[in-house]
N, C-alpha and C positions, 0 to 999 in steps of 0.2 A: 460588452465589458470584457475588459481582459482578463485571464488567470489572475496575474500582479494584482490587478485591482480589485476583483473578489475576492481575492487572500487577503490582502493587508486589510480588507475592510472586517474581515471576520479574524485575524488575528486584533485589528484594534479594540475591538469587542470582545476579545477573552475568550473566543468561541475553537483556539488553536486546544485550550486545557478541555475542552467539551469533547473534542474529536478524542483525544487521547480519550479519557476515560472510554466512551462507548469503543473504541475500536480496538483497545487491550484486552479486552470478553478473547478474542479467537487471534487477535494480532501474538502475542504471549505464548500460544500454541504453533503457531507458526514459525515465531522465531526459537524457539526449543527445536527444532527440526533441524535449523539450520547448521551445518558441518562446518562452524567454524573454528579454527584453533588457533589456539597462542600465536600471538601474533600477524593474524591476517589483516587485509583491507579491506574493510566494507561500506559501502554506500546507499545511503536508507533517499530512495528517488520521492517526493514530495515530503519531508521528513517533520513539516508542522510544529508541534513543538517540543522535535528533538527523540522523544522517549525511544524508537530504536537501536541506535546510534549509544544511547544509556546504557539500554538494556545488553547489550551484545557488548560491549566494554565489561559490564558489571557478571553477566555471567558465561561470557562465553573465553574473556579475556585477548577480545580482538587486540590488533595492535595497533590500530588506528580508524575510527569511525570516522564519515563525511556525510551530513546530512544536506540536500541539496532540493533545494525551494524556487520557486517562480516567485516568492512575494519577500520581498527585503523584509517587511513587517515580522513573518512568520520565523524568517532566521536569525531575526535582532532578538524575539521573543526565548527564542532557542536558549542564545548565549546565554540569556539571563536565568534559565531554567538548569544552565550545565557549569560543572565546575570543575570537571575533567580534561583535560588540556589535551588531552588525545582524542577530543571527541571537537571537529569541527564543523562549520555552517558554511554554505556559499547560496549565493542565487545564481540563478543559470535555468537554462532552456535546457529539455529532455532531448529534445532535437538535436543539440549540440554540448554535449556534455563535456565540462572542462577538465576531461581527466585523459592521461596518456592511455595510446595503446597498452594493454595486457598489463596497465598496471591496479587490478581491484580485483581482489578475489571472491567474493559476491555483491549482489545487487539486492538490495529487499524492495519492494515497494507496496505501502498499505494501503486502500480505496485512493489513490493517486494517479495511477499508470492511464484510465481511462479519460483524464482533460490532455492528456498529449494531443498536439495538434494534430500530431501524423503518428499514432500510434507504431507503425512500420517501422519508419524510419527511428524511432526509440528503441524499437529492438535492436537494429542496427547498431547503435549507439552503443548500446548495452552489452553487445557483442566485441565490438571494437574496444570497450575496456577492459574487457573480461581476462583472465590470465587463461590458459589451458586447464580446464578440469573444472573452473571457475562455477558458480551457481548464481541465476538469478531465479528469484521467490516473489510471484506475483500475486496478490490477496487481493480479491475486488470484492463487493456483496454485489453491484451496479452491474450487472449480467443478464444475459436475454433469458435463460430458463428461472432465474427469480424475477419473477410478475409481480413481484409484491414493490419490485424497488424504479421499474418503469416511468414511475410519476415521479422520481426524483428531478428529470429535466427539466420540467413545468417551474420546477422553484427555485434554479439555477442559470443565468444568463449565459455561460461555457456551454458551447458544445460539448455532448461527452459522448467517445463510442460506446456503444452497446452488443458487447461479441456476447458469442456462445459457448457455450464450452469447449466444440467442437474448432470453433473459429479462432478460441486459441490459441489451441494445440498448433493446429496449421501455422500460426501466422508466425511463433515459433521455431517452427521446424523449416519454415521460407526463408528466415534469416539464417540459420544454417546451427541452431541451438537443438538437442535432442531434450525431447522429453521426459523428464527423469518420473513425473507423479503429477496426477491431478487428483486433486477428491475434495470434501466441502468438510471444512471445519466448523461444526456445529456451537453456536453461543449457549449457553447451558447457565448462565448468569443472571439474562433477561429472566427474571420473574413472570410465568404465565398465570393468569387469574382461573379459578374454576369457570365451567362454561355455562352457570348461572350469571355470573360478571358480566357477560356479552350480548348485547352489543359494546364498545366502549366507546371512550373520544375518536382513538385510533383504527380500532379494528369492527370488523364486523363481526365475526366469528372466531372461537377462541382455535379452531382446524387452520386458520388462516394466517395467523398467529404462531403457531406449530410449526406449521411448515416456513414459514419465512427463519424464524430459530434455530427448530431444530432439525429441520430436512436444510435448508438452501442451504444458511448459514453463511461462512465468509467462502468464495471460491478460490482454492488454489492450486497454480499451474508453477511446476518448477520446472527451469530448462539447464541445461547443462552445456557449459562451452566445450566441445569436444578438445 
């Protein structure tokens, strides 16, 4: 199955407002981080539906947001969720991103960056539109030091990379992006039960629980267009 087609299937299903909710916990904290001011350009890569692209308009005062999807569904959804006329949708490949050289002053992307087909060559990409000084903000949970999130593949038809922390740094710094910060933004929203509650549906242990929370949390790596 393709991205396209397991997008729009879980955008036809309402499951695009699902993603937002859970992935606002630490997505929200990351973009507060982000240096953007009056008037910049930025583009939110797998952007679902829509909410950074919102957010960065509503408090950052970008000058123009582009949210860009592999699934038409997921950026038809968009529109209907935005009513901001500076805040647009496209679908497009990560591989081949329909934006000019050095014209986008950063990049966000939230548990999205890892169905790239060619992870690398996204970087690339993301390099190539980047202006001078430019930032891209990469948010994954789907990372090889969280164990917790490994079995995500099993219920997913996409291949998805699985780096490490370490491996993202690198892959980064191979397309020729310096590394400004890595560290894990912890979710602090998820409700954990006393560890009388445990076992649950989900978890086995409420230690297990903890750490997926409030140790893994969301991973981020920011790079910096020289």
């Amino acid at each position: 199955m393709s991205v396209r087609e397991e997008f729009d299937a879980w955008a036809a299903e309402g499951r695009d407002r699902g993603m937002e909710d859970r992935h606002w916990h630490t997505a929200k904290h990351v973009l507060s981080r982000m240096p953007v001011e009056a008037g910049d350009v930025v583009l939110d890569l797998g952007c679902g539906s829509g909410y950074a692209g919102r957010a960065l308009r509503e408090a950052a005062g970008a000058g123009r947001a582009y949210g860009l999807d592999g699934s038409p569904e997921m950026t038809r959804n968009a529109r209907t969720y935005t009513d901001d006329e500076s805040v647009g949708y496209v679908v497009g490949d990560f591989g081949s991103l329909p934006f000019a050289e050095n014209s986008v002053d950063h990049v966000f992307s939230m548990e999205a960056f890892y169905y790239a087909a060619d992870p690398r060559e996204t970087l690339r990409e993301i390099r190539r539109v980047l202006r001078p000084g430019g930032t891209f903000y990469c948010a994954v949970n789907y990372y090889e030091e969280n164990v917790h999130s490994h079995e995500w593949q099993e219920f997913i038809e996409i291949e998805m990379t699985r780096w490490s922390t370490e491996q993202y740094r690198e892959a980064l710094r191979d397309v020729g992006l310096h590394v400004a910060e890595q560290d894990n933004i912890p979710d602090r929203e998820i409700e954990i039960p006393p560890a009388s509650e445990f076992p649950t549906e989900d978890w086995e242990t409420r230690e297990d629980m903890v750490e997926r929370y409030r140790e893994f949390g969301t991973l981020l790596t920011v790079g910096v267009e020289p």
